[in-house]
C-alpha positions in Angstrom: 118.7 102.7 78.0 120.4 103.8 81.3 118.7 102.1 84.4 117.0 103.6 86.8 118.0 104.4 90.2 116.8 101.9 92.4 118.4 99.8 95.0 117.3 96.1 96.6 118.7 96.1 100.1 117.7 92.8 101.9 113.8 92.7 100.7 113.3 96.6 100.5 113.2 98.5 97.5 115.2 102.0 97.3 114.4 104.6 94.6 114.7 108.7 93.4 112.3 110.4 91.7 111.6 113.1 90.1 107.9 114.7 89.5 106.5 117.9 88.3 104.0 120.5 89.4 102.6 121.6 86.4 99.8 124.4 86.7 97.9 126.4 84.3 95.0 128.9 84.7 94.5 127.4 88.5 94.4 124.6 87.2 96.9 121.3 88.7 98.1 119.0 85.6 97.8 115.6 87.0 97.7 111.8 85.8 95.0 109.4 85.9 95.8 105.5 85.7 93.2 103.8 84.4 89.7 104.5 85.1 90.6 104.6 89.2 89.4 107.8 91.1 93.2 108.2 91.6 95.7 111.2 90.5 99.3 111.3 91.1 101.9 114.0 89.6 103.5 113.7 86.0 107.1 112.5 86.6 109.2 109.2 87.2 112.5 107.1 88.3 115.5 109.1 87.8 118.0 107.2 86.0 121.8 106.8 87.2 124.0 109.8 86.0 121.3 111.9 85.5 120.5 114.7 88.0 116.8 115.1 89.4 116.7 117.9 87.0 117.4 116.5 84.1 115.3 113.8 85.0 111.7 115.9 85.9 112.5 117.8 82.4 113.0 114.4 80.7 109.4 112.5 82.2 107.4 116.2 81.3 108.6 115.6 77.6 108.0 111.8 77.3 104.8 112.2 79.4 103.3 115.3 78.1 104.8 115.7 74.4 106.1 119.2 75.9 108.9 120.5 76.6 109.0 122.4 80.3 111.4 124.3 82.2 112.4 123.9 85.5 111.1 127.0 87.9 112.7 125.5 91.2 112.4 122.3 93.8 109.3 123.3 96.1 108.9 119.5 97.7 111.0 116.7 99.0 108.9 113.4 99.9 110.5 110.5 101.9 107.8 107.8 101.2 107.6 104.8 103.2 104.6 102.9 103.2 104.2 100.6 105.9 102.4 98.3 103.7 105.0 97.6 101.1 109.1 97.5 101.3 109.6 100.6 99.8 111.8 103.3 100.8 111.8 106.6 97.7 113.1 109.9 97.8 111.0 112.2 95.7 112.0 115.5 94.5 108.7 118.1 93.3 109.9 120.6 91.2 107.3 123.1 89.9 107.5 123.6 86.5 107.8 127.2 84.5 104.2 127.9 82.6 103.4 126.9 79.4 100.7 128.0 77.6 100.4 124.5 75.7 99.3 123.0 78.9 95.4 123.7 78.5 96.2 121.3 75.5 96.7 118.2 77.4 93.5 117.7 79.4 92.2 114.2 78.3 95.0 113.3 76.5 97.2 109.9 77.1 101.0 110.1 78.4 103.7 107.4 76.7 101.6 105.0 78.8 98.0 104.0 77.1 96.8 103.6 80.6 97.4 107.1 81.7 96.0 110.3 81.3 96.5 113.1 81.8 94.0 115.4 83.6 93.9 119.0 84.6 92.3 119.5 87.9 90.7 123.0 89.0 92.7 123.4 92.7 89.4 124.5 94.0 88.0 121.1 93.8 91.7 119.1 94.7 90.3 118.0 98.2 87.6 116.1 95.9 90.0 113.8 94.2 92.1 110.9 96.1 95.7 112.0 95.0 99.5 111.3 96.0 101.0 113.0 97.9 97.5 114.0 100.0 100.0 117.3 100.8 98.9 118.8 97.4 95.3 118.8 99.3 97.0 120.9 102.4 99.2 123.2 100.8 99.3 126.5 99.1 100.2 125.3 95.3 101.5 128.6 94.1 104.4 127.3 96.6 105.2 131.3 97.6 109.0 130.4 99.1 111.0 127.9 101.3 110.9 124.1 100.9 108.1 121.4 101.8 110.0 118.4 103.4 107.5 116.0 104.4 107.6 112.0 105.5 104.2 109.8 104.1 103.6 107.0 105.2 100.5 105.8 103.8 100.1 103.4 101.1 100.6 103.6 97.6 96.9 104.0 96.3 94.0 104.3 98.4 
């Protein structure tokens, strides 16, 4: 397996990701770990010689079972929580549609932990997810870029 990219410098930890927004039927595909009341985005580390691209179409598959295509980078996340020595890059792509989503709702990703949920975006201010931005923002991401800084911790 080829590592992942991640970087100690001094005591902080320096990572790229890659993560997918997957919607169906106004519907956001998201993952819970666990029982928690906490949702994050499908996705993961991007490993060295692979481009974020490659990478976000690589988690989907191992994640969902499905292979998606890429529709085009809508979000760029500089995490730094002030509670941990963490500095990540994260690159949200949102995905093409694929009618096999409605599929996955309830269903575990490659981890037994996780699963995989599929959230009504009426109702996403109801649910403690990362980033909180998917709360804030239009998800059918109509043009440009969302570049944002978080600084809050990793789970509520």
């Amino acid at each position: 397996m080829i590592g992942d990219i991640r970087l100690k410098i001094s005591s902080t930890s320096f990572s790229i990701r890659s993560a997918a927004i997957i919607t169906v039927e106004n519907k956001l595909l998201l993952v819970q770990e666990g029982n928690k009341n906490f949702y994050y985005t499908v996705g993961g580390a991007v490993h060295i010689r692979e481009s974020s691209e490659e990478a976000v179409i690589r988690e989907t598959k191992e994640e969902t079972g499905i292979s998606y295509e890429i529709n085009r980078l809508v979000m760029v996340e500089e995490w730094l929580p002030a509670d941990m020595n963490i500095h990540q890059i994260v690159l949200y792509y949102l995905m093409k549609p694929n009618i096999n989503t409605t599929a996955l709702n309830n269903k575990h990703t490659d981890l037994s932990n996780e699963t995989l949920k599929l959230i009504d975006m009426s109702e996403i201010k109801n649910y403690e997810i990362a980033p909180q931005i998917l709360k804030e923002i239009d998800l059918t991401f109509p043009s440009g870029i969302i570049h944002f800084i978080r600084k809050s911790a990793a789970k509520p």
